[in-house]
C-alpha positions in Angstrom: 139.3 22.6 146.2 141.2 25.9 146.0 142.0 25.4 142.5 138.8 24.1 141.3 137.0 27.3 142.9 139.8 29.2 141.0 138.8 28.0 137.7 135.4 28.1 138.2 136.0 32.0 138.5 137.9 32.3 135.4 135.5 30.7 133.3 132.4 32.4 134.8 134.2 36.0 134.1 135.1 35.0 130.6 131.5 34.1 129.8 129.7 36.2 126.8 126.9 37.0 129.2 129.3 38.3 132.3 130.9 40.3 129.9 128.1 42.2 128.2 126.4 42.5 131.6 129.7 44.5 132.6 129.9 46.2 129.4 126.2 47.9 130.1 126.8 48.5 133.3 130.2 50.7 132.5 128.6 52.2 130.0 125.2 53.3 132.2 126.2 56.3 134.2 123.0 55.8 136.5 124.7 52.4 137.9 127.9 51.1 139.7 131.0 50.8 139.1 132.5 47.2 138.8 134.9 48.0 142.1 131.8 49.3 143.7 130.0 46.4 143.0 133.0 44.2 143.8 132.8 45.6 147.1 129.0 45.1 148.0 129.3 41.6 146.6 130.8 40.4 149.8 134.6 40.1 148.6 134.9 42.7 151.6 133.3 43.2 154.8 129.8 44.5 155.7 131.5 48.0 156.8 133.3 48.3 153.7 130.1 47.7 151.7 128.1 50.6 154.0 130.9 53.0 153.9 131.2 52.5 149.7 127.3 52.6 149.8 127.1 56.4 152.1 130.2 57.8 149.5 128.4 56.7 146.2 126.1 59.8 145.6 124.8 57.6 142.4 122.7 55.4 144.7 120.9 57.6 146.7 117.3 57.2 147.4 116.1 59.9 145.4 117.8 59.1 142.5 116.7 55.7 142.4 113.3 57.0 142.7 113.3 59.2 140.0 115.1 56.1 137.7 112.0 54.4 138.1 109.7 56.7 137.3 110.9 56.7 133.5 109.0 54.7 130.5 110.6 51.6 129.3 111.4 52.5 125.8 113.8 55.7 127.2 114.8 53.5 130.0 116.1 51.2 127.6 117.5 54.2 125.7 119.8 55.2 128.6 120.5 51.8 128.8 118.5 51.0 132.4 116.5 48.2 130.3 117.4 44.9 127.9 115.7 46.5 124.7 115.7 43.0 123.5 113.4 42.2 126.1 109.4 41.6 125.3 108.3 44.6 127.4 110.6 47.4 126.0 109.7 45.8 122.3 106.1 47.0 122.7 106.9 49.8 124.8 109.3 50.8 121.2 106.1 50.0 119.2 104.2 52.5 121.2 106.3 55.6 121.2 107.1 55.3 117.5 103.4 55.2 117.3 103.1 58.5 119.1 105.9 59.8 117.0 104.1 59.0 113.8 101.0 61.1 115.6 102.7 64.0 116.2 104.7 64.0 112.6 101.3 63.8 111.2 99.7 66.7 113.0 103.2 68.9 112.9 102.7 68.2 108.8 98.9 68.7 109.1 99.4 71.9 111.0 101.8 73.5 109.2 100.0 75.4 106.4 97.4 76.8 108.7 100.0 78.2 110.8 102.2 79.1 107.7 99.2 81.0 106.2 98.0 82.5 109.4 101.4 84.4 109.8 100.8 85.8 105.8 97.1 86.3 107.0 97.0 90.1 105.3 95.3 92.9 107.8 91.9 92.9 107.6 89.4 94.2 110.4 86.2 92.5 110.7 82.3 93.7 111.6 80.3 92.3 113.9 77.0 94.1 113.8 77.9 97.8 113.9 81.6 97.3 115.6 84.5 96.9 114.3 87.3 94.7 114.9 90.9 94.8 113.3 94.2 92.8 114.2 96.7 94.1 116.9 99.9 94.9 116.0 103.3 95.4 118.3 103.5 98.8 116.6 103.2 101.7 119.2 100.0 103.9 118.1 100.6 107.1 116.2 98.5 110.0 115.8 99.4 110.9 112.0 100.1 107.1 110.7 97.6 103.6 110.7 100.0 100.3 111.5 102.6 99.6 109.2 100.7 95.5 108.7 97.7 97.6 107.3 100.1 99.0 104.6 102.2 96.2 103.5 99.2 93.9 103.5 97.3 95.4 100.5 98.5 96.7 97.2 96.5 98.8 94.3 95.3 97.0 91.3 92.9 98.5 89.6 94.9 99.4 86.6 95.0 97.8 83.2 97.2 95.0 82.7 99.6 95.8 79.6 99.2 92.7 78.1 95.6 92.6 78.5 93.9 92.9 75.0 91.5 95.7 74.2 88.2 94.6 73.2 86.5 98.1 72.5 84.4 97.7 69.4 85.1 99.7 66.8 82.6 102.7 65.3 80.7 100.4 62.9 80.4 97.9 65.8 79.2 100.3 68.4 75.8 99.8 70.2 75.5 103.8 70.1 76.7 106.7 71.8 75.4 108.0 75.2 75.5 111.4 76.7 75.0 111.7 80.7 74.8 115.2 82.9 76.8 115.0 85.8 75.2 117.2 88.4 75.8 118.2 91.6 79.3 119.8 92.6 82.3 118.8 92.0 82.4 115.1 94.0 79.3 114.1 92.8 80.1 115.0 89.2 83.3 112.8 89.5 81.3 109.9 90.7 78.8 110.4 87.7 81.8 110.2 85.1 83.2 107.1 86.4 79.3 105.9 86.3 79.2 106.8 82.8 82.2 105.4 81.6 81.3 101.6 83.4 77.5 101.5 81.5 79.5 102.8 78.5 81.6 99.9 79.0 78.3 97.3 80.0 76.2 98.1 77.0 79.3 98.1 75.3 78.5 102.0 74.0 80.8 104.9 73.0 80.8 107.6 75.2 80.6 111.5 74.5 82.7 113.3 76.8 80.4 114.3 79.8 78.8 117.5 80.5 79.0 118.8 83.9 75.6 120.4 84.6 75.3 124.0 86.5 73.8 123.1 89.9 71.6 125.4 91.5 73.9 125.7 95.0 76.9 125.5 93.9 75.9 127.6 90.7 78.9 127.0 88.3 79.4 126.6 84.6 82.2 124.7 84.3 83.2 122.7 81.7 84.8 119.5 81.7 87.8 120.6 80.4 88.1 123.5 82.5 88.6 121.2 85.4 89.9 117.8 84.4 92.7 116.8 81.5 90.6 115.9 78.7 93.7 114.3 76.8 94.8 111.9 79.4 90.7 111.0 80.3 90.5 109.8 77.2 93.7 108.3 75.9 94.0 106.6 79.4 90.6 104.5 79.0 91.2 104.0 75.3 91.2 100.1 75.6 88.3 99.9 78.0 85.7 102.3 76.5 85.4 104.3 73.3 84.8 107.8 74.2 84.8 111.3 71.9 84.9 114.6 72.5 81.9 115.6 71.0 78.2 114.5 69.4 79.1 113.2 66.0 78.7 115.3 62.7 76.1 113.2 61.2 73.8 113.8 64.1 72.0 117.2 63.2 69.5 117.3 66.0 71.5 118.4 68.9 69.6 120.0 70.8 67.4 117.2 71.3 69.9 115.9 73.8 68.9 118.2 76.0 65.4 118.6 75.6 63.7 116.5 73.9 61.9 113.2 76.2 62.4 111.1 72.7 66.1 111.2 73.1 65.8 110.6 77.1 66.3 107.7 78.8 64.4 108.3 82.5 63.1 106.3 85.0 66.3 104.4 85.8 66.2 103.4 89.7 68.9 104.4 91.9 71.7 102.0 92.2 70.3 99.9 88.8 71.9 96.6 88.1 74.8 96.2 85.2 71.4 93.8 83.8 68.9 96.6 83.9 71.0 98.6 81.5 71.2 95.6 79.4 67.9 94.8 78.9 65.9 98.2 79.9 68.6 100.9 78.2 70.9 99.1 75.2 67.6 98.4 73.2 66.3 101.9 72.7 70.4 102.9 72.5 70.5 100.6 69.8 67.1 101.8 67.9 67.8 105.6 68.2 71.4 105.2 68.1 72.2 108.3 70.4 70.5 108.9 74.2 70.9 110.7 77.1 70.4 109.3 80.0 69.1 111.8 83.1 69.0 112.3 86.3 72.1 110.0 86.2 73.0 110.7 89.9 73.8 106.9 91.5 72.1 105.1 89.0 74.6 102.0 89.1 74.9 100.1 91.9 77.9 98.0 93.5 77.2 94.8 94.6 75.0 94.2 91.7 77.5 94.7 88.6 80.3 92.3 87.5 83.8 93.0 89.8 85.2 93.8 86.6 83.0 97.2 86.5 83.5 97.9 89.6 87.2 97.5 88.8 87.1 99.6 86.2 85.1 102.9 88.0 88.0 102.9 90.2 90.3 102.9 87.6 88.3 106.0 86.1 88.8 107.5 89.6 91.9 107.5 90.5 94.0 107.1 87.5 92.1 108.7 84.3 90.2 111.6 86.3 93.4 113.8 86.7 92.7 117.5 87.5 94.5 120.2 85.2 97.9 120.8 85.7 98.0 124.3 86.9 95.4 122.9 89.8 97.8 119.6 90.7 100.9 122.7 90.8 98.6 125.4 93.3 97.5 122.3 95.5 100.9 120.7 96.0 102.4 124.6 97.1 99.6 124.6 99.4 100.5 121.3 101.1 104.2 122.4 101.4 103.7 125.8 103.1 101.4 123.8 105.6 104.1 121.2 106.3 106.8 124.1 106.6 104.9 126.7 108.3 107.0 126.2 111.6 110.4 126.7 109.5 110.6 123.5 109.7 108.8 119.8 108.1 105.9 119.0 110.2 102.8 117.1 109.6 99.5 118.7 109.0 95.8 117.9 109.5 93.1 118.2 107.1 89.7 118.9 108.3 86.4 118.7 106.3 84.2 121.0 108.4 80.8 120.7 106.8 78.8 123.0 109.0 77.3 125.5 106.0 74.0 127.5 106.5 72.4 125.1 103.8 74.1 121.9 105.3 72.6 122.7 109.3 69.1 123.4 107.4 69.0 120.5 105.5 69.6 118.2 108.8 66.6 119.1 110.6 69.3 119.0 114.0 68.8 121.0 116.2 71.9 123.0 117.4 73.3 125.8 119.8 72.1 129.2 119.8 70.4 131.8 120.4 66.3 132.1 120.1 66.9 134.8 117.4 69.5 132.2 115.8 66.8 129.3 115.7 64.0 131.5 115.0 65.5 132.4 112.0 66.7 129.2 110.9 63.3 127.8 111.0 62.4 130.2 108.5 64.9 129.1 106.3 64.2 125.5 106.9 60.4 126.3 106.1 60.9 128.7 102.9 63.5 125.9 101.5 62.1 122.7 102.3 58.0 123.3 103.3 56.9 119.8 102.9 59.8 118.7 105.3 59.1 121.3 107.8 55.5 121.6 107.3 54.5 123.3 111.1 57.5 122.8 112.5 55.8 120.8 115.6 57.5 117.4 114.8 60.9 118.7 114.2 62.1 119.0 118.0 61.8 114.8 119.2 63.1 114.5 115.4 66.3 116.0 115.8 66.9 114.5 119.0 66.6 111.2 117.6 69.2 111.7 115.0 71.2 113.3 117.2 71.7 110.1 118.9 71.7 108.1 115.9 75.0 110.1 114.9 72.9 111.9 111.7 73.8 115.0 112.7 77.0 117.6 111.6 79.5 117.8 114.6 79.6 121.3 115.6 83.5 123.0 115.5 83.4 123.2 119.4 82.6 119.5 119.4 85.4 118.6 116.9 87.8 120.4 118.8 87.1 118.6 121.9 87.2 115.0 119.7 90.6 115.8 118.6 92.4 117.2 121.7 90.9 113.8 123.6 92.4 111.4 120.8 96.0 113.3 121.7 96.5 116.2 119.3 98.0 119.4 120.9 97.5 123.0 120.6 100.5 123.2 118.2 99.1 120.6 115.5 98.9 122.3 112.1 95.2 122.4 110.4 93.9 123.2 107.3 90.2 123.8 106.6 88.4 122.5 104.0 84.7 124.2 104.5 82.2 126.7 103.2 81.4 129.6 104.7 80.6 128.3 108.1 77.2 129.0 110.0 77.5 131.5 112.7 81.0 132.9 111.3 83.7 133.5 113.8 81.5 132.9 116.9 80.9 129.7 116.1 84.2 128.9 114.7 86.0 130.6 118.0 86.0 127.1 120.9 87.9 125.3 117.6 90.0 128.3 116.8 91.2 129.1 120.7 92.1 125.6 121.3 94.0 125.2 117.9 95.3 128.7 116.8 97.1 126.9 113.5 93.9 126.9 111.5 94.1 127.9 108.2 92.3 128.0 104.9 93.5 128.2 101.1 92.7 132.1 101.6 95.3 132.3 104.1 97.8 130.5 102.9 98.0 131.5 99.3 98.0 135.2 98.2 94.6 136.5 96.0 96.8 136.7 92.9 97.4 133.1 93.4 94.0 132.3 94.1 92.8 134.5 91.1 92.7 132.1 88.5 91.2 129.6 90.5 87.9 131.5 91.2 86.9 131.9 87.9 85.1 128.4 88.5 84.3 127.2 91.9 84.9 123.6 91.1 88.5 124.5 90.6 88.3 125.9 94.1 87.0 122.8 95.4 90.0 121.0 93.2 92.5 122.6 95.9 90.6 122.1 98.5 90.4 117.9 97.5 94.0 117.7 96.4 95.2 119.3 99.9 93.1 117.5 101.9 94.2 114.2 99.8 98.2 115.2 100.6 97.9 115.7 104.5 98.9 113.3 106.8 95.6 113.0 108.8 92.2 113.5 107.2 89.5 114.1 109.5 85.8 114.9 108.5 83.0 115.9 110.7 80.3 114.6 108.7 79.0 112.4 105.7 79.2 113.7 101.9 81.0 112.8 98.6 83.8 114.9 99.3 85.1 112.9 103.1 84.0 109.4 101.1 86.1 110.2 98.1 89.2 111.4 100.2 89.0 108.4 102.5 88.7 105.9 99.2 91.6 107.5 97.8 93.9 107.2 100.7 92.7 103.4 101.3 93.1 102.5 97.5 97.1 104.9 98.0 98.0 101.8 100.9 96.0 102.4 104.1 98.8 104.3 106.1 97.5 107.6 105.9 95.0 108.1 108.6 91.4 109.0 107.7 89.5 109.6 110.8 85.4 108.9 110.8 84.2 110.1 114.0 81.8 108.4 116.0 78.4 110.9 115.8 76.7 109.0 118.3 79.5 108.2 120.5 80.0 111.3 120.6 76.6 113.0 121.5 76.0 110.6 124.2 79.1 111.5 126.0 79.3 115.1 124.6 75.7 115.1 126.6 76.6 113.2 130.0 76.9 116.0 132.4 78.8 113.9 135.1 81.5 112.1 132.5 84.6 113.0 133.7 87.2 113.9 131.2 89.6 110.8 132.0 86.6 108.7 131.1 85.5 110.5 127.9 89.2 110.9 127.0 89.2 106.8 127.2 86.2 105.7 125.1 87.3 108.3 122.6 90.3 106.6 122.3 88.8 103.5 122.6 85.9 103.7 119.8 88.4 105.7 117.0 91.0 103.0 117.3 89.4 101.2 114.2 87.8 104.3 112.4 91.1 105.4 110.7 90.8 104.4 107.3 91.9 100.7 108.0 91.5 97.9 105.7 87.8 96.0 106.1 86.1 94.0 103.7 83.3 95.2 101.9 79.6 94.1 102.4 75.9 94.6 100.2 75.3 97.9 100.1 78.6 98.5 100.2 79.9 102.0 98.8 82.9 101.8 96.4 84.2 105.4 96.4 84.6 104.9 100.4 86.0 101.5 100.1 87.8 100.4 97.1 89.3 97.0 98.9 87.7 94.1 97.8 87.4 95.2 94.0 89.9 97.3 93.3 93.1 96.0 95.7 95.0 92.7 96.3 96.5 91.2 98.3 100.4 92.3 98.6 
């Protein structure tokens, strides 16, 4: 009988099942060894089995628990299940199911992540506010975040493999001959005008005239101001434009005065299609016209993007100023960034606060009775229909004081600025008229930033000299300095502030062009019990997204303020 049970052992441990039931079970780390097991399986005694059973730290209660607690298709993968059993086949079936799932969604989802990590810098409007992307980029008081530069590129320049397709003189529609009025701003938005219904009506342009306005009172010419040579050779595939009415036509003075050579009536902000069907036909049946008032007579949203495209490429790439103008402004930006003795950066302010400016806004500002008596009178000799008794005038300019219509006054400016963090050291150039109420007025902006400085200061009346033979050229500095500072800051609307912050928006976004908040501003400039902690705050707060960052545009839009959607791409 001892033999037989013998035998019977030997066969049993050299079965194919025994051995691959041993072979799992040496290879599974969560279960015992074979001498473990030997000696549970009664070849020993019961205390041998509970002392192997307290000194195996694999079988503990806890571990056991936690064994159980796993899925059949990864307990079969750590070997704790037969996978050729029925259960951990359909348990397989379901997890490579859910692995299918999420490959599908990882594939699905990976361009919408991919392209919201390229997603370029763009702020957003909801109703009136304002909302741009956050960057990891500390704040700076002289730069905008480095994602609102590399985001956006400028392209509004001609291709050089793009054909011309100017038609030649015998294919012209006629020539066209525009005043630009106004000062020097508004004249430069008039060319660029011109030059795009040139371009529409598919016209030749005479050079432009710029008319002597009765403010600024001025008689320059266009070449006095602008490079004439480079205008003209620098559009010469877009539009065809001379330097002078042609020979043949004798009647020149026409132009100016007679209403058969006039073309009037042209709304503001016309469509590229009224000019096509209102303007080209009587261009084509008297051959030459002037067109007048031409002051925003072409709208934005209303004309093909390639117009639009091609005003900005009038603006900042044909329209260069004279050289001896480009040389006097970039002097003038260097001895503001070295006036220390050594390379700082410098402000640029556009204080518009002149006698003709405060009349015109029907505000009403601080002062004495004298002050205000008198500038009534103004206001009512200059404008009479406007101020007709003067009785209305007072709820008037309170409501636009709180609509933010009104000129920030230079003691209100200075307050803006120190709250958004600039010191009393902080280098600042002027760009103003003479302002109302001279140096009392000036002196709460002067006492708390004593580095204010004009052109007149900074250059020497022999430098100046040659300059103020025309007051546009004047106005030339000022733009071009203003245009080189690190932080542009205006204090109220205008051509001038909307062409600066275009320009610096179209040259990349990273120069900061501040906007103030008007009505912000008076409501908190007016709260007697705000302390300055809190006012310092929303200050802060509200400018964060008025610094010249990139935004889409919108109808009504204005190009010359914001140049992104037509005139840059993507980067």
């Amino acid at each position: 009988m001892a033999e037989l049970r013998h035998s019977m052992a030997v066969r049993s441990s050299n079965s194919p099942a025994k051995r691959d039931s041993d072979t799992s079970a040496a290879s599974s780390p969560f279960l015992l060894s074979p001498s473990t097991r030997g000696s549970r399986g009664g070849g020993g005694g019961d205390d041998d089995g509970k002392d192997a059973h307290r000194s195996s730290p694999l079988l503990s209660h806890h571990h056991h628990k936690r064994v159980h607690l796993l899925t059949s298709p990864f307990r079969s993968l750590l070997a704790l299940e037969d996978p050729r059993s029925s259960a951990a086949s359909s348990s397989y079936r379901i997890l490579l199911a859910l692995l299918a799932l999420l490959l599908a969604a990882v594939i699905f989802c990976a361009p919408l992540f991919w392209s919201r990590l390229n997603t370029p810098f763009l702020c957003h409007k909801e109703g009136i506010t304002l909302h741009c992307p956050e960057t990891k980029e500390p704040p700076s008081l002289w730069e905008n975040p480095r994602a609102a530069t590399m985001s956006w590129k400028p392209c509004a320049e001609r291709c050089s493999n793009e054909p011309s397709d100017v038609p030649s003189v015998n294919e012209t529609s006629g020539y066209i001959f525009i005043h630009a009025e106004g000062g020097l701003n508004q004249q430069r938005i008039a060319i660029c005008n011109a030059v795009a219904i040139a371009k529409i009506m598919r016209a030749t342009l005479i050079l432009p005239v710029l008319k002597q306005d009765q403010i600024w009172k001025d008689q320059s010419k266009f070449e006095d101001i602008f490079d004439v040579d480079h205008f003209i050779n620098y559009l010469k595939d877009d539009v065809r434009i001379v330097r002078d009415i042609p020979d043949w036509f004798t009647e020149k003075d026409e132009l100016f005065t007679s209403i058969k050579r006039t073309v009037k009536n042209i709304p503001k902000y016309a469509s590229a299609q009224f000019y096509i069907d209102n303007v080209l036909p009587r261009i084509k049946e008297k051959r030459i016209m002037s067109i007048k008032p031409f002051v925003d007579r072409l709208g934005y949203d209303n004309v093909p993007t390639e117009i639009n495209r091609l005003r900005c490429r009038v603006n900042y790439h044909a329209l260069k100023f004279l050289p001896d103008i480009e040389e006097m402004a970039v002097k003038l930006a260097a001895r503001m960034r070295n006036k220390t003795g050594s390379i700082n950066p410098y402000m640029a302010l556009h204080l518009r606060f002149e006698k003709g400016m405060v009349g015109l806004s029907f505000c009403d500002f601080a002062g004495t009775r004298e002050e205000k008596a008198m500038m009534a009178a103004y206001r009512q000799k200059e404008w009479p229909r406007r101020f007709k008794n003067g009785s209305h005038l007072w709820p008037l300019a309170l409501q636009k004081r709180k609509e933010g219509r009104c000129p920030l006054e230079p003691g209100e400016i200075a307050v803006i600025l120190r709250a958004l963090g600039y010191t009393s050291g902080t280098q600042i150039y002027v760009a103003s008229g003479q302002v109302y109420g001279g140096k009392n007025r000036m002196a709460p902006l002067r006492n708390m930033f004593p580095n204010l400085v004009t052109k007149e200061e900074l250059a020497s009346a022999e430098e100046l000299a040659p300059f103020r033979r025309h007051v546009t050229s004047l106005a030339a500095l000022d733009f071009l300095v203003c245009l080189r500072s690190d932080a542009f800051v205006m204090t109220h609307g205008g051509n001038f502030a909307k062409l600066i912050i275009g320009a610096r928006r179209y040259a990349g976004h990273r120069l900061k062009s501040v906007k103030p908040d008007k009505g912000l501003m008076s409501k908190s400039l007016g709260d007697p019990d705000m302390g300055w902690a809190s006012f310092t705050e929303d200050v802060v707060v509200t400018h964060r997204t008025r610094t010249g960052l990139p935004e889409p545009t919108f109808p009504g839009y204005d190009l010359w303020e914001n140049p992104l959607t037509p005139c840059m791409c993507r980067a």
